[in-house]
N, C-alpha and C positions, 0 to 999 in steps of 0.2 A: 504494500500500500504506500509507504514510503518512496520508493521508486514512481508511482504511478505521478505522485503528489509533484515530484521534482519535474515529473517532464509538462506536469498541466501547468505547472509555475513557469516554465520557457518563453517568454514572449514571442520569440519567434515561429514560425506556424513549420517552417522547413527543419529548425531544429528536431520540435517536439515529436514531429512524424518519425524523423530518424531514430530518436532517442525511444519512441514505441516499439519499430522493429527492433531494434536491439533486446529489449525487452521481453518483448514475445518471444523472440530465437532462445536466447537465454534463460526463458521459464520453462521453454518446450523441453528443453536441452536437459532440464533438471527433472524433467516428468510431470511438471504443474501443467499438464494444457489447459485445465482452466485458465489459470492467469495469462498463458501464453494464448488463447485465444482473445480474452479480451483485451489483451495489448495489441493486437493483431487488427482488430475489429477498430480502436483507436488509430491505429495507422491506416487503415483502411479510410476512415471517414474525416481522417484530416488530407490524405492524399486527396480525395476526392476533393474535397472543398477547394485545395489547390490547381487541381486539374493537372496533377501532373501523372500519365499513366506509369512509369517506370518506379514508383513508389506504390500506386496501385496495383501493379504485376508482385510485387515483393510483399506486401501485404497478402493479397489471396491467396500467393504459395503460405506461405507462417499462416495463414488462419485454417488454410485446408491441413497443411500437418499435425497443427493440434486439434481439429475437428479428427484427426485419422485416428490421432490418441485418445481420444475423448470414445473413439467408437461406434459415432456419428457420420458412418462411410459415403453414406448419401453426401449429404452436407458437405464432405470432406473433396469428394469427386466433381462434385459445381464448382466448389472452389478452385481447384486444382485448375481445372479446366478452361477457368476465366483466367486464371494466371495464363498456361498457355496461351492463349489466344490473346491475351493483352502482349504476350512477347513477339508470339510470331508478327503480330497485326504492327509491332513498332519495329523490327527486323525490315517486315517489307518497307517499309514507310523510310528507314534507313537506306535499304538500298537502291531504291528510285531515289530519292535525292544523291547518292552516292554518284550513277548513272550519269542525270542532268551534267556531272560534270566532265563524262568522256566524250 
């Protein structure tokens, strides 16, 4: 809770997103997927507000690993699968701009 408390204190919106994933990894790491999900769920919903998808990709991976450890496979496989598809979907986006430049 401590933890939780320091990253809502951050003023910054980019900090506090990173400082949730690290969170989540680190509580999943330890076997809490509850805390690891709902730090995950926090990064989720500060990424979003920023619109930036490559914290959103990293978020749904860490919220579907501890959905997988929670045993909420359903849940865990949505997730998963947004994460995919949020990477491939910025990969291609990567390499058509890459392109434009040859």
């Amino acid at each position: 809770a401590r933890a939780l408390h320091v990253a809502d204190s951050l003023s910054d919106a980019p900090g506090r997103a990173a400082a949730y994933l690290q969170m989540s990894a680190l509580a999943s790491a330890m076997g809490n997927y509850a805390g690891g999900l709902q730090y995950a769920l926090q990064a989720e919903q500060t990424f979003t507000t920023l619109a930036y998808a490559p914290g959103q990709a990293e978020a749904w991976l860490l919220r579907g690993m501890a959905e997988q450890g929670l045993g909420q496979y359903t849940a865990a496989e949505a997730s998963l699968r947004r994460a995919l598809h949020a990477t491939q979907a910025r990969q291609a986006n990567l390499a058509l701009r890459a392109q434009a430049f040859n």
